[in-house]
Backbone as a ProteinNet text record, in pm:
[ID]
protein_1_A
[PRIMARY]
XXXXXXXXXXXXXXXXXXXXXXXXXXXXXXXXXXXXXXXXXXXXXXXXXXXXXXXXXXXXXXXXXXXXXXXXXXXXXXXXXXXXXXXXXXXXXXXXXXXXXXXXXXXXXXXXXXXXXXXXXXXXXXXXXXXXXXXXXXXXXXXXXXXXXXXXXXXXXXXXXXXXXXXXXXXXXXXXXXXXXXXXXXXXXXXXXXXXXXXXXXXXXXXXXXXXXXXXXXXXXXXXXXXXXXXXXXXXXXXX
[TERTIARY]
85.8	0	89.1	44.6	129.8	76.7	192.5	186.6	126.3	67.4	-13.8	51.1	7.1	174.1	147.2	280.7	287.4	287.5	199.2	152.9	219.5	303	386.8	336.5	233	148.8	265.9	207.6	322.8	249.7	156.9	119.6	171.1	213.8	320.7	237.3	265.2	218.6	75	-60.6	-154.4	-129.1	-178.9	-164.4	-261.4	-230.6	-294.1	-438.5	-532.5	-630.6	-638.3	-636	-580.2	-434.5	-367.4	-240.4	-264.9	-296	-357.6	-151.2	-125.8	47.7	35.6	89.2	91.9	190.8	152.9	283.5	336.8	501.2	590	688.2	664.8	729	786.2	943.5	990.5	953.2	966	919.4	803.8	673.9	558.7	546.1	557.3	567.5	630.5	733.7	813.4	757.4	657.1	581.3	427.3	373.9	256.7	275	418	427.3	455.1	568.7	586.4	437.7	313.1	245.7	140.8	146.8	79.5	148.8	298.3	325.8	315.7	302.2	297.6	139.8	38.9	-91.7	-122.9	-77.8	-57.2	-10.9	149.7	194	152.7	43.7	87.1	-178.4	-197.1	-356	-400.8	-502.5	-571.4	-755.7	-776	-947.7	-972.8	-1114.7	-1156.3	-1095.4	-971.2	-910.7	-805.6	-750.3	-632.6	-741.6	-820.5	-941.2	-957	-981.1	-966.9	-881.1	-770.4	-662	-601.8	-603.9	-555.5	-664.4	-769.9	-894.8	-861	-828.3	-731	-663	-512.4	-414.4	-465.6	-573.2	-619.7	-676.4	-674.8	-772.6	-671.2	-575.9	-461.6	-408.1	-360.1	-255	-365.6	-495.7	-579.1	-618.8	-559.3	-612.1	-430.2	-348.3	-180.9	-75.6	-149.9	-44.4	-104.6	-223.3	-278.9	-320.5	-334.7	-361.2	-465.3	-542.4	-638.8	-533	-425.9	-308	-288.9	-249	-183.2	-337.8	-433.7	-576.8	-642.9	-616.2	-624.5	-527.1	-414.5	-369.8	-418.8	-524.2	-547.4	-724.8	-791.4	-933.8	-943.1	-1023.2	-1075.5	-1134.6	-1285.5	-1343.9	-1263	-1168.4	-1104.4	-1048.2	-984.1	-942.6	-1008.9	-1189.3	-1281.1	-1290.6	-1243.5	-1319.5	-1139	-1091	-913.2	-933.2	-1028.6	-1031.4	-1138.1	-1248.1	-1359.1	-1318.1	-1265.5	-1240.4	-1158.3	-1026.1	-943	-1070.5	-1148.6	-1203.4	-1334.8	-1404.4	-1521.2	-1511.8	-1385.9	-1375.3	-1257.5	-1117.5	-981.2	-953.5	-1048.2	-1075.1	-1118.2	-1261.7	-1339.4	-1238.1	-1205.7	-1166	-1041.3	-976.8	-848.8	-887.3	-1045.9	-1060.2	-1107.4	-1186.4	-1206.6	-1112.6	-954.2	-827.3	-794.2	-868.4	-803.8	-915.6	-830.7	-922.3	-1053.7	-1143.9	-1275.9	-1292.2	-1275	-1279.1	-1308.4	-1311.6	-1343.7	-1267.2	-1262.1	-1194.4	-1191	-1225.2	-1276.8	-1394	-1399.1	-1564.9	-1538.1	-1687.2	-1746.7	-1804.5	-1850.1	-1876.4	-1754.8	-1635.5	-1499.7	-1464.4	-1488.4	-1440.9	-1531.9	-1642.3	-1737.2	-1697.9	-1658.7	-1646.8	-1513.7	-1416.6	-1276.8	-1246.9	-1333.4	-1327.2	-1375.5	-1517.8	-1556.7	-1501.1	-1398.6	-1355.3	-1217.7	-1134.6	-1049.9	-1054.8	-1152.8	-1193.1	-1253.4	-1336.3	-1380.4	-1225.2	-1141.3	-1027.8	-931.2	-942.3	-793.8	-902.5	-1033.9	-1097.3	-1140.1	-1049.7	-1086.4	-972	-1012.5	-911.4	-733.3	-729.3	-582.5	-517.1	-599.2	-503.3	-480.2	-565.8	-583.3	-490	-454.1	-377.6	-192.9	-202.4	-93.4	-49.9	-122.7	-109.6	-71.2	-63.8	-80.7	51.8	134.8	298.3	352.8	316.5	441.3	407.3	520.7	483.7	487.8	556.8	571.4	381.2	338	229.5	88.6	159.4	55.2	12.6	163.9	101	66.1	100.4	3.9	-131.3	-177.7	-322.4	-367.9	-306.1	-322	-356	-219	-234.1	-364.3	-367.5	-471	-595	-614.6	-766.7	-760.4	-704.8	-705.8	-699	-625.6	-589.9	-706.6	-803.3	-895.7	-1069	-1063.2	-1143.1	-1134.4	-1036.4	-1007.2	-1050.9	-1030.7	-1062.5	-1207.1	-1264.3	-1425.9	-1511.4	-1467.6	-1536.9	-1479.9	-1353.3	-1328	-1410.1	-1452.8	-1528.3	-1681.9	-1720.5	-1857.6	-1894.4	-1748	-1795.3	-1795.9	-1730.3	-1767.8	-1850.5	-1922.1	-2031.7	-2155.8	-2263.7	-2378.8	-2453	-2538.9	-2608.1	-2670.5	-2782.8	-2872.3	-2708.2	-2615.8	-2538.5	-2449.4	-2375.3	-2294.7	-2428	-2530.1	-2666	-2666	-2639.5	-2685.6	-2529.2	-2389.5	-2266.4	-2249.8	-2326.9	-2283.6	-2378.6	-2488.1	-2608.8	-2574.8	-2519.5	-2405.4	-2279.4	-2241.1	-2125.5	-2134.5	-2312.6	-2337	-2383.4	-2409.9	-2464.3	-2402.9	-2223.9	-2095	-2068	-2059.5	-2010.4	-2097.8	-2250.8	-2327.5	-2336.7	-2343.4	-2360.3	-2185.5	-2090.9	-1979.6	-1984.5	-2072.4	-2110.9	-2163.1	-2296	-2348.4	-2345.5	-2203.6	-2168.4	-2071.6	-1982	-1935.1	-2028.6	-2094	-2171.5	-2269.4	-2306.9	-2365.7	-2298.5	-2161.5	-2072.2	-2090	-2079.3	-2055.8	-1956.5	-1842.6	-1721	-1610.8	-1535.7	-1464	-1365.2	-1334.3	-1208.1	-1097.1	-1064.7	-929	-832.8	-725.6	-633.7	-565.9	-575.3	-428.9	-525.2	-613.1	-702.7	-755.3	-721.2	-776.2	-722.4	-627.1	-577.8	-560.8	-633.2	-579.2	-717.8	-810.9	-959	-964.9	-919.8	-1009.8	-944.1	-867.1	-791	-915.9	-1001.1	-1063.7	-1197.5	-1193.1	-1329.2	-1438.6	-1346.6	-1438.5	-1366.9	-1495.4	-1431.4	-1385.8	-1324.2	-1272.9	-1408.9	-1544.4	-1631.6	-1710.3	-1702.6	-1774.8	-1729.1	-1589.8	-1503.1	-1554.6	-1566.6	-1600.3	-1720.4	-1824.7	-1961.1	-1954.3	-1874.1	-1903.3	-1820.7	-1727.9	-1701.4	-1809	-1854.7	-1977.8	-2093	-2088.6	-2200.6	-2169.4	-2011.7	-1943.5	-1969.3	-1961.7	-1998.2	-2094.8	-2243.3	-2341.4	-2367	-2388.9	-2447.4	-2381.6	-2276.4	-2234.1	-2170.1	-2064.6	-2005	-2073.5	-2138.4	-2266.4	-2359.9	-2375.5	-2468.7	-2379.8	-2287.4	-2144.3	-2196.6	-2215.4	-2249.2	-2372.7	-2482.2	-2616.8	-2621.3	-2562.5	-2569.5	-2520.6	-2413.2	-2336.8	-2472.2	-2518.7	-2577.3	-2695.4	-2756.5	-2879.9	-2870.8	-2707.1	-2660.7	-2652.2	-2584.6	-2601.4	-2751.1	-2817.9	-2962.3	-3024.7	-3020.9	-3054.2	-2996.3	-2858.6	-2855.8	-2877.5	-2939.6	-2994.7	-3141.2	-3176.8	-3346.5	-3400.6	-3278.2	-3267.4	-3305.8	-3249.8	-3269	-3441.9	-3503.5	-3642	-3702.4	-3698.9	-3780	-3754.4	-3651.5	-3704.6	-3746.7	-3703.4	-3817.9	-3934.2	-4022.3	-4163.8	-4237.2	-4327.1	-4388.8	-4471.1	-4476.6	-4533.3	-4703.3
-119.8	0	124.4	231.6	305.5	437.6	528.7	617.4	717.4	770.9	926.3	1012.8	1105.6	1189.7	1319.5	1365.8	1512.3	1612.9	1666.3	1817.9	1929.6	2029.4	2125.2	2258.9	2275.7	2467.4	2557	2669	2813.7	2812.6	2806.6	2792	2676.6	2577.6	2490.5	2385.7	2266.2	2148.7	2146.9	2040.1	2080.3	2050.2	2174.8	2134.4	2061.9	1990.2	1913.8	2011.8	1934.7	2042.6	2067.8	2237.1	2285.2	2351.7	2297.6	2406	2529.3	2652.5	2773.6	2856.4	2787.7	2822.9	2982.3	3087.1	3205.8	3188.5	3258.9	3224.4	3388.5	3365.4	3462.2	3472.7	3461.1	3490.8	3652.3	3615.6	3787.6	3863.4	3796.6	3843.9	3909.8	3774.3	3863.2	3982.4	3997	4035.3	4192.5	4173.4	4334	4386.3	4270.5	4402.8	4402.5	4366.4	4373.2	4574.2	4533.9	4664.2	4757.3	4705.2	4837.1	4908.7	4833.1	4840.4	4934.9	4885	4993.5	5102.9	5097.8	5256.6	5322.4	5254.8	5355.8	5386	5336	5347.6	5490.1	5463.6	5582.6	5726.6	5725.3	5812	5885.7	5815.7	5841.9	5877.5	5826.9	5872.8	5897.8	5958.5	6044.7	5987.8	6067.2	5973	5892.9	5855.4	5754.6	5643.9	5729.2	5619.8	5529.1	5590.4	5559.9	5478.1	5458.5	5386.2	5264.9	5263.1	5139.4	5093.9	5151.5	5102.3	5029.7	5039	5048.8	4879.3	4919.5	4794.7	4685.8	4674.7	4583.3	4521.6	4568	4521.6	4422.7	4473.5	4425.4	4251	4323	4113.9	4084.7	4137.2	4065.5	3986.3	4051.3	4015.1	3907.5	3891.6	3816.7	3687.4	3670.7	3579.7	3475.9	3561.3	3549.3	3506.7	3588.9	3563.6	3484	3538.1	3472.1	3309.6	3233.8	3090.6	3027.2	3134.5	3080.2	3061	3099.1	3059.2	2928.2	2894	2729.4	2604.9	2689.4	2599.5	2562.2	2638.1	2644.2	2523.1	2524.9	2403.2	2267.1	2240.4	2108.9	2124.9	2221	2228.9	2288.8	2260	2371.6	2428.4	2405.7	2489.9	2641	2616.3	2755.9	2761.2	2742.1	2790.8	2884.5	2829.9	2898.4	2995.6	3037.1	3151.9	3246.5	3163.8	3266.8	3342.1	3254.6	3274.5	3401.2	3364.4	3478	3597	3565.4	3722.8	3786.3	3726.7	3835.2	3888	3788.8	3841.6	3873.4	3943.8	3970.1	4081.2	4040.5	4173	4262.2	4236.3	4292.2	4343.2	4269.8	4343.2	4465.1	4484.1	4581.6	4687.7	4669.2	4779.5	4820	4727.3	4837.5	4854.8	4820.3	4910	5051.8	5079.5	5167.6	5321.1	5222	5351.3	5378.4	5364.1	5392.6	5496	5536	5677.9	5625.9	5682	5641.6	5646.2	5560.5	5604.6	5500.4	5496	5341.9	5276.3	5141.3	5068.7	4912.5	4956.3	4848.7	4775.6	4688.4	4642.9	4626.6	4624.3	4569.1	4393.2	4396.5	4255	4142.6	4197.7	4082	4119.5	4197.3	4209.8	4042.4	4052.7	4013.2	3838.1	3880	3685.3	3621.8	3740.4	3700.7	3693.8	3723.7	3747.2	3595.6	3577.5	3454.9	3296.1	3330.6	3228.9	3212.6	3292.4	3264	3212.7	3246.2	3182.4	3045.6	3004.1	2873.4	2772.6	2874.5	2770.3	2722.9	2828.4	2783.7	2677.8	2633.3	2573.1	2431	2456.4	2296.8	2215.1	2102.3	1999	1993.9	1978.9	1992.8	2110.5	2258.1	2329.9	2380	2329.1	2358.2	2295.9	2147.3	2075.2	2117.8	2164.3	2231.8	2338.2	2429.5	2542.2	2520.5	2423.7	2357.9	2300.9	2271.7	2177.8	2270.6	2393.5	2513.8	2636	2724.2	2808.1	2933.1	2908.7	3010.7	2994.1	2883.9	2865.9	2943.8	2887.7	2909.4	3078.8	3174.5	3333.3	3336.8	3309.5	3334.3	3311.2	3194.7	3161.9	3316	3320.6	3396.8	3619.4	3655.6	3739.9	3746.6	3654.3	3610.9	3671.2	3586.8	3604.8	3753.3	3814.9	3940.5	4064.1	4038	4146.2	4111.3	4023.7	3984.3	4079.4	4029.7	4112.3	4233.1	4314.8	4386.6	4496.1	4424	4500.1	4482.5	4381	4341.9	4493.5	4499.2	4574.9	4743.7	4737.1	4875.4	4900.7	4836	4793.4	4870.4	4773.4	4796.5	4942.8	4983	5107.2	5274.7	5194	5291.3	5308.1	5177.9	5175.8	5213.7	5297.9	5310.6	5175.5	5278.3	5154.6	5043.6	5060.3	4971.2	4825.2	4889.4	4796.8	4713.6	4804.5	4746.4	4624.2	4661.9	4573.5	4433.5	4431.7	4339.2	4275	4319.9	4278.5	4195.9	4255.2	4198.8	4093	4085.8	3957.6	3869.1	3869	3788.2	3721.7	3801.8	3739.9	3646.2	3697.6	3644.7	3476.6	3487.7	3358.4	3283.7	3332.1	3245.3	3167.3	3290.4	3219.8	3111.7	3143.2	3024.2	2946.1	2911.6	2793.8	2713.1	2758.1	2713	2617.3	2724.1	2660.3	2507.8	2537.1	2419.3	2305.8	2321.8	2188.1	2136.7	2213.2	2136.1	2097.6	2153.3	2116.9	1969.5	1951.8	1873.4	1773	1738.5	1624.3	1485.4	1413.8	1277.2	1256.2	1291.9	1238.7	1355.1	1375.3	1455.9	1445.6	1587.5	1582	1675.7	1689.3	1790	1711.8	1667.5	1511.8	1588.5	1729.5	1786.1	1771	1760.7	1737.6	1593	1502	1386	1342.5	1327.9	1307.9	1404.3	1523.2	1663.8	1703.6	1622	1717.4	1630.7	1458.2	1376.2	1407.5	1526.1	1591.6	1706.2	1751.2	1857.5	1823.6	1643.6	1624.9	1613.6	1630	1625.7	1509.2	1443	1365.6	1465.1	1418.5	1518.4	1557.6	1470.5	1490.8	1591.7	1558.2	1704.9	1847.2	1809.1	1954	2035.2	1973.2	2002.1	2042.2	1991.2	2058.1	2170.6	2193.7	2291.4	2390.5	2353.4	2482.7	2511.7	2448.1	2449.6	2524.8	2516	2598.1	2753.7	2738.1	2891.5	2957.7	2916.6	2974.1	3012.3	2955.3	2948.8	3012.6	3057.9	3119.6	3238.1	3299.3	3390.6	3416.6	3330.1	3442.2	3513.4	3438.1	3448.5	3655.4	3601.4	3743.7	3822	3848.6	3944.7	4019.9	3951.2	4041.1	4057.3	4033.1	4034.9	4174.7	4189.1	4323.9	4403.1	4428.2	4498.2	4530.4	4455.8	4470.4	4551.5	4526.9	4599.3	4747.6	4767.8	4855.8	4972.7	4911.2	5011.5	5045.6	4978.4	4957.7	5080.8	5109.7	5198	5320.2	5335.3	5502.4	5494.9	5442.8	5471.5	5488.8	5442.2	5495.3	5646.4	5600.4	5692.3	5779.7	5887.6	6045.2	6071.3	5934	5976.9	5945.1	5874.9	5853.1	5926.1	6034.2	6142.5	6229.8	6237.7	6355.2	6364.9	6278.8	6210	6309.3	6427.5	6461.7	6364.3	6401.3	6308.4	6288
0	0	0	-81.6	-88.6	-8.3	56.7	145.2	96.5	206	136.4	121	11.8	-7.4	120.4	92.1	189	111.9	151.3	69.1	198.9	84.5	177	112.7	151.9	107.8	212.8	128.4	152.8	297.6	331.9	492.6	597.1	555.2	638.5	608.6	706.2	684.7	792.5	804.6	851.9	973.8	1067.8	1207	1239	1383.7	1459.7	1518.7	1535.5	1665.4	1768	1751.2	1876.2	1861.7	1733.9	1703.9	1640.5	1684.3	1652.7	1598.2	1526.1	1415.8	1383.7	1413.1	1307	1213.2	1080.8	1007.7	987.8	1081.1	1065.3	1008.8	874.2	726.7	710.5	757.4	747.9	588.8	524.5	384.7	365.4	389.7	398.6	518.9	622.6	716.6	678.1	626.8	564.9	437.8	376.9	246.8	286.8	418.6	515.2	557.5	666.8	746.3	548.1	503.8	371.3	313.2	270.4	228.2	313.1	429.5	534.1	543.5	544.7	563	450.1	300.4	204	223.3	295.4	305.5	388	480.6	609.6	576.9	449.8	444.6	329.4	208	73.9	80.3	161.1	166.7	256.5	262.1	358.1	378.3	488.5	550.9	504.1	425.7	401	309.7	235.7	128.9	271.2	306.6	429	533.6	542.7	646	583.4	443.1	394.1	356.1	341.1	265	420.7	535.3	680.7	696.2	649.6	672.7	569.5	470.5	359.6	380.8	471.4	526.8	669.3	746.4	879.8	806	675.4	655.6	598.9	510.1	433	572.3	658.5	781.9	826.3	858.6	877.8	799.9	679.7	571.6	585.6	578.9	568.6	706.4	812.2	900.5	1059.4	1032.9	1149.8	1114.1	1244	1252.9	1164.6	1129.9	943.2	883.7	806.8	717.9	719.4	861.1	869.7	908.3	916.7	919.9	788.6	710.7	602.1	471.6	552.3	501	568.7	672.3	697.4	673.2	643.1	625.9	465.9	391.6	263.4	330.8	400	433.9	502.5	580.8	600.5	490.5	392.9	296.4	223.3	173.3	138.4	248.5	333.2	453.1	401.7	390.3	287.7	192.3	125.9	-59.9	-72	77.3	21.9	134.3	179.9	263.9	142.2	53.2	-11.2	-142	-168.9	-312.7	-233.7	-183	-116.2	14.4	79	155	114.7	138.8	135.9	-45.3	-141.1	-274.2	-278.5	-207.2	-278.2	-188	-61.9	20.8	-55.8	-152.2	-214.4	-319.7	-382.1	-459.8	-452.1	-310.6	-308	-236.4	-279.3	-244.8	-376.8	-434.7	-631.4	-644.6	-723.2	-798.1	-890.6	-871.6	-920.9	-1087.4	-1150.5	-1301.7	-1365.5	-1492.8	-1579.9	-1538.6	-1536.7	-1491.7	-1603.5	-1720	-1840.7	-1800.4	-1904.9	-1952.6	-1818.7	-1708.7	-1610.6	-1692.4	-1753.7	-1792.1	-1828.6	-1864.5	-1892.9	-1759.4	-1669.8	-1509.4	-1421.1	-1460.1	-1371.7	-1441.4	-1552	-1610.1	-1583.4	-1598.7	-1554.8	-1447.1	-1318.9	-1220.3	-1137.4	-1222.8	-1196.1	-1250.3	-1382.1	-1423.4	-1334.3	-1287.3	-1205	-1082.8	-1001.7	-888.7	-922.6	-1025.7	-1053.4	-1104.8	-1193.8	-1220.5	-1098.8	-968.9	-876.2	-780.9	-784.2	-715.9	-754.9	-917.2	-982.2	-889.8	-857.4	-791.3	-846	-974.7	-1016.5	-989.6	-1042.8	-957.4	-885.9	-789.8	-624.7	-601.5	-605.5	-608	-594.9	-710.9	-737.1	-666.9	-673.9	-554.4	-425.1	-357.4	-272.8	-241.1	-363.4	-381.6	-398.7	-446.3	-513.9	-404	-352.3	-305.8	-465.9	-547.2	-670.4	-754.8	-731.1	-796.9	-661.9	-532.8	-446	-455.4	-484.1	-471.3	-592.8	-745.5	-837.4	-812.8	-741.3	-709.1	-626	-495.8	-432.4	-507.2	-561.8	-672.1	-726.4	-824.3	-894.3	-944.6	-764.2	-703.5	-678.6	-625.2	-582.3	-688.4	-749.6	-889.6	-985.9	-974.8	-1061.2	-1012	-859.6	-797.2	-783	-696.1	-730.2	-868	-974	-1065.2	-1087.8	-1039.5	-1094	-952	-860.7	-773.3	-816.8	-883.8	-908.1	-1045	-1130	-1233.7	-1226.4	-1107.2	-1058.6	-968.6	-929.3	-815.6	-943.8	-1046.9	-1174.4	-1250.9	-1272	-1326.5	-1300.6	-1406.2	-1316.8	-1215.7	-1180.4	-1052.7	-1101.8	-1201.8	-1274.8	-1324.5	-1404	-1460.7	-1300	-1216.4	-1128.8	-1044.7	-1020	-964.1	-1016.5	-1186.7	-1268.4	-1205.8	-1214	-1212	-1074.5	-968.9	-871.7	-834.1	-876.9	-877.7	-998	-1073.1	-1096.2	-1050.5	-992.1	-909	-795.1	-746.5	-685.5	-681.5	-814.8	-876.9	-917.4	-935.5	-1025.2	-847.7	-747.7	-605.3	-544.5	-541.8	-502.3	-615.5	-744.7	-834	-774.7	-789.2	-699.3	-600.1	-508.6	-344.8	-340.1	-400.3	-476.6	-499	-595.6	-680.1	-561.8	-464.8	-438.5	-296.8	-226.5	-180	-165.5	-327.3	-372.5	-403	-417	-515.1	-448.2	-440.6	-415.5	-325.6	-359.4	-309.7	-275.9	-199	-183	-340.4	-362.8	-468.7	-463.5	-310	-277.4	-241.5	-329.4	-260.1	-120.9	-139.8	-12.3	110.6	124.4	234.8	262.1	141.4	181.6	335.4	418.1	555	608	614.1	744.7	748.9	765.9	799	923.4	945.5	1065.8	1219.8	1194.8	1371.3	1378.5	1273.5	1335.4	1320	1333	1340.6	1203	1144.4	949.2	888.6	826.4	720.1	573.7	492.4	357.9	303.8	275.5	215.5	342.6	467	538.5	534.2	518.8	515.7	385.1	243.2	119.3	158	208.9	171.9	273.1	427.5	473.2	402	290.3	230.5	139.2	102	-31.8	31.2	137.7	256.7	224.7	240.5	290.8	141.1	67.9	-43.4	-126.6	-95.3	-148.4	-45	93.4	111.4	196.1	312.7	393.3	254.9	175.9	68.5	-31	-109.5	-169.9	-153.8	-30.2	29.2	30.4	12.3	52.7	-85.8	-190.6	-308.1	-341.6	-269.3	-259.1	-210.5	-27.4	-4.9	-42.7	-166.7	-246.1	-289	-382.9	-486.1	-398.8	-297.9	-239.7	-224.1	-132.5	-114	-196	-357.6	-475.7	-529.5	-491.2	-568.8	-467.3	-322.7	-215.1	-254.9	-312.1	-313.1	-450.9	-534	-628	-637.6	-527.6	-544.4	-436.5	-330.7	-209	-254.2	-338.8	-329.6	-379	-495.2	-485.7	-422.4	-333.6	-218.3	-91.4	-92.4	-39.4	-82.1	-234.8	-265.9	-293.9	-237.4	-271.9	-120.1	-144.5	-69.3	12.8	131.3	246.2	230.4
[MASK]
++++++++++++++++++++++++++++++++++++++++++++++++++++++++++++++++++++++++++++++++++++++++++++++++++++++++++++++++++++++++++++++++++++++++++++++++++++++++++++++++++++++++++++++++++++++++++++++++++++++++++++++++++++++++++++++++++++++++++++++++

């Protein structure tokens, strides 16, 4: 019988439960603090609030004990994947100057085809053996979103509405399938889910959970949100 292999992600190997690991990577760690001080020194109020709130989930997704949980659960992985493209995205998009930002529709498909490709089993897989492959995944996702929310915060309301109830629908049809599958199909997790109490196939659907529905709504209330100050101003100007 042959041995299960060892999968070595840029987050370490999977801890045991109950090993709460930070990962203190002087590297990441020195373009964490660089990135905040060019944040601090180079913008002001509300751009510098988010740009300050960006870094609080980057350091949160990267350095704290989600990093190394994440290599023995998907499901935290999915709670990795949707905080950078759902929260720590839109907030650095909204430190960029407000302007076109290209088609909103090759935003909203490229946005959604990248997150569906690093979630197919092979190159999750992969990501997973390479740390050079793991930050392209990582990048990726981010420089993809990123542009899909700087996309949408340019676009009128009626179009960014349609963009983000879409997005919403690429993240839960996602949720879904894997939700729904038969069989687990993440090999780097096949042996690092039964210390935290999951078989591989429970771990998969509670990510399939995390996605169809808490990530899911992340762009639901986007989408509500834009749809409100777009009706807002006539519905106050509607005599009583």
């Amino acid at each position: 019988m042959s041995a299960a292999p060892v999968w070595t992600p840029y987050c370490g190997p999977a801890p045991d439960a109950g090993d709460w690991r930070w990962n203190l990577d002087p590297v990441l760690l020195a373009l964490l603090v660089l990135a905040t001080g060019l944040i601090v020194w180079r913008l002001q109020g509300r751009r510098r609030a988010f740009g300050l709130a960006a870094m609080a989930v980057l350091a949160l997704g990267f350095v704290s004990p989600l990093c190394a949980l994440s290599s023995a659960l998907f499901a935290a992985r999915t709670v990795h994947h949707v905080l950078l493209v759902a929260v720590a995205a839109p907030l650095l998009a909204a430190i960029l100057p407000e302007r076109r930002a290209g088609s909103l529709l090759l935003a909203t498909a490229v946005q959604a085809a990248v997150f569906w490709a690093w979630h197919a089993p092979g190159a999750y897989a992969a990501a997973l053996s390479n740390d050079g492959l793991y930050w392209i995944m990582q990048s990726s996702l981010v420089a993809s979103a990123v542009w899909f929310w700087a996309a949408a915060r340019a676009a009128s309301a009626p179009t960014a509405v349609v963009a983000l109830l879409a997005a919403m629908l690429a993240m839960g049809l996602l949720g879904a399938v894997l939700t729904f599958a038969g069989q687990a199909v993440y090999a780097p997790h096949a042996y690092t889910t039964l210390a935290w109490g999951l078989t591989p196939l429970e771990d998969q659907q509670a990510a399939g959970l995390i996605m169809w529905a808490p990530a899911a709504a992340l762009y639901l209330v986007a989408a509500l949100w834009r749809l409100g100050r777009m009706l807002g101003p006539d519905v106050e100007a509607r005599p009583a």
